[in-house]
Structures are given as C-alpha cells and as structure tokens.
C-alpha positions in Angstrom: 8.5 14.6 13.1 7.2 12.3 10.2 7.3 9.0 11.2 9.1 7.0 8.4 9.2 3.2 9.1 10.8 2.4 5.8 14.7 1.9 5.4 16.7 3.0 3.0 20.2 2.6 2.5 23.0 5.5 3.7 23.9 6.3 0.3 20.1 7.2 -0.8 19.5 9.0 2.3 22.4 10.7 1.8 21.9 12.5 -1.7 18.6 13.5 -0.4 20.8 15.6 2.7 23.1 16.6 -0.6 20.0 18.1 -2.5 17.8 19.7 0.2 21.6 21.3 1.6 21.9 22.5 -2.3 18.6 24.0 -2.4 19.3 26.1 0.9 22.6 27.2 -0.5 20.8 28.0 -4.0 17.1 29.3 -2.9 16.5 32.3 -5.4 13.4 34.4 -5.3 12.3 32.6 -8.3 12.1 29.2 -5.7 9.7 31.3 -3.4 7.3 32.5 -5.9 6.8 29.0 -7.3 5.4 28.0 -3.5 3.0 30.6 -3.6 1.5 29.1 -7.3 2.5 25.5 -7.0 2.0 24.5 -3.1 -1.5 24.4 -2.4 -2.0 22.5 -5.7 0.5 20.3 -5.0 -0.3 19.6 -0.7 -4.1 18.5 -2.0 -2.5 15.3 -3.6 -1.8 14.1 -0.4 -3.9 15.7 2.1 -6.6 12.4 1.9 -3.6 10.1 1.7 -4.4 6.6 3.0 -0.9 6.1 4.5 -0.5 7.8 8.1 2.9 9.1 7.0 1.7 10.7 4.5 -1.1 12.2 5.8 1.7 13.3 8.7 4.1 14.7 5.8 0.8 16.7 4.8 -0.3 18.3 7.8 4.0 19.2 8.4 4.3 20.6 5.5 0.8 22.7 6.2 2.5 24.1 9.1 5.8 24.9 7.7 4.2 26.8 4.9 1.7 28.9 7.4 4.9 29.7 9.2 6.2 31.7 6.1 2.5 33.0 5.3 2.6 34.5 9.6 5.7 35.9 9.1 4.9 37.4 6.1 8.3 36.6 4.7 7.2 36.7 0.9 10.8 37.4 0.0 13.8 36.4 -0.1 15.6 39.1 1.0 12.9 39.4 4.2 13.9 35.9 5.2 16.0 34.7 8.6 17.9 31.3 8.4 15.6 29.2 9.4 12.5 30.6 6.7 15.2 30.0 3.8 15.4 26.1 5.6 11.5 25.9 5.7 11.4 27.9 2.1 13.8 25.3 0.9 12.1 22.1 1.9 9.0 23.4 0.7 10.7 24.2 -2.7 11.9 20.3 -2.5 8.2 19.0 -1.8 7.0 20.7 -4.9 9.5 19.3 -7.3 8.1 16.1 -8.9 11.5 15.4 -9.9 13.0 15.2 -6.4 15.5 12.2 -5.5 13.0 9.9 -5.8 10.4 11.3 -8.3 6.9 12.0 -7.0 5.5 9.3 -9.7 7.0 6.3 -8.1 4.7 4.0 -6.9 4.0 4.2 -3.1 7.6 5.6 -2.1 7.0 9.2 -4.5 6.9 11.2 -1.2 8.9 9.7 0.9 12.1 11.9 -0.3 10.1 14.9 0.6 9.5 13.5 3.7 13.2 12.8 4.6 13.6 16.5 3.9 10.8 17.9 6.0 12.2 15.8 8.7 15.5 17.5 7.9 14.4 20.9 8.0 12.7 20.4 11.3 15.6 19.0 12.6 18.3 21.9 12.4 15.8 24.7 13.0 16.8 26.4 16.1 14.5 24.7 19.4 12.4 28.0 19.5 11.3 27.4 15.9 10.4 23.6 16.8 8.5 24.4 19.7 6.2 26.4 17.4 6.0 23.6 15.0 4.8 21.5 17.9 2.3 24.1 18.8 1.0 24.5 15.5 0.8 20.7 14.4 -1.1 19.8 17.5 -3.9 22.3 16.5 -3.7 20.9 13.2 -4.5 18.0 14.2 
C-alpha cells in the first residue's frame, strides 16, 4: 500500500471511491488501449519523484501494469474481475483530469494514489500476495 500521510475530508475521498467505482462499471476496450499508448509516458513523470509516496505510487502502479502485461490480458473481453479493477485504476492514473487534476501543485497525484490503494484493496488475497511479491523485487 501507498502510504498517504495527508488528510482529506470524507466527502473528497469519497468521489474519488465514486469515480474509480464508475470507471470499473464503464471500462470499454477503448480505456485499455489508451494504457498501452499513454502509461509508460505518463509513469516517467513520477518515476524520479522527490516525495516517497510518490515514488511508492510509481513503483505500485509499475507492478499493477506488469500484471496485465504477464497475463497477457490485452482485452477486454480476456479480462477476470480483478484485471478490469487493476485496468481501471490504471485508466484513472492516466487521466490528467482525475478528481483532483494532475496539474495541481504537490497534491496532482494523490487522487491516483487513493485509487491504487483502492484497487489493491478489494483484489482478492491471492492477487495481493503477488503484488507484495512483485513490489519487493521492484524495490
């Protein structure tokens, strides 16, 4: 997990919940091409991040993105539950527009963060274990 020392009040956190639950319920094959074009791009903003959470939110969303590339789950209609959750959250991280836009000053991720942190979170315990596994070989 991401480990997100700022507060923010109930009501922001949750229409971030209300947006990343949208974008599972509206995930379209469209969603999942735009990761393979747009994430690496996007991931090498923040890869050399000065702030440890975002470095952390990096190196998560690394792993949940080489979890779709092992599986080889490069559609939509290929994809189990918990690839459309990962699929979705990654579709959220390369948004600029998410609930709080990418361009804000210092909090731009932290949205994106909320939702990795969601994702990981109702993925069955199998699927965490192998984000564990994975993220402490990242490391």
């Amino acid at each position: 997990m991401i480990d997100l020392k700022q507060r923010i009040s109930a009501n922001l956190r949750l229409e971030i919940k209300e947006e990343y639950a949208a974008r599972c319920d509206g995930l379209t094959q469209d969603h999942v091409d735009q990761l393979k074009t747009k994430f690496l791009r996007k991931s090498a903003l923040i890869k050399n991040s000065e702030q440890d959470w975002v470095r952390s939110l990096y190196l998560h969303i690394k792993v949940l993105y080489s979890i779709l590339i092992m599986d080889k789950v490069y559609y939509l209609d290929d994809m189990q539950s918990h690839h459309i959750r990962i699929a979705s959250a990654l579709s959220y991280f390369i948004d600029p527009m998410g609930v709080i836009p990418d361009h804000s000053m210092g909090d731009g991720f932290f949205d994106d963060a909320l939702v990795i942190n969601m994702c990981i979170n109702n993925l069955p315990r199998v699927q965490k274990e192998r984000i564990e596994r994975l993220l402490s070989m990242a490391k």
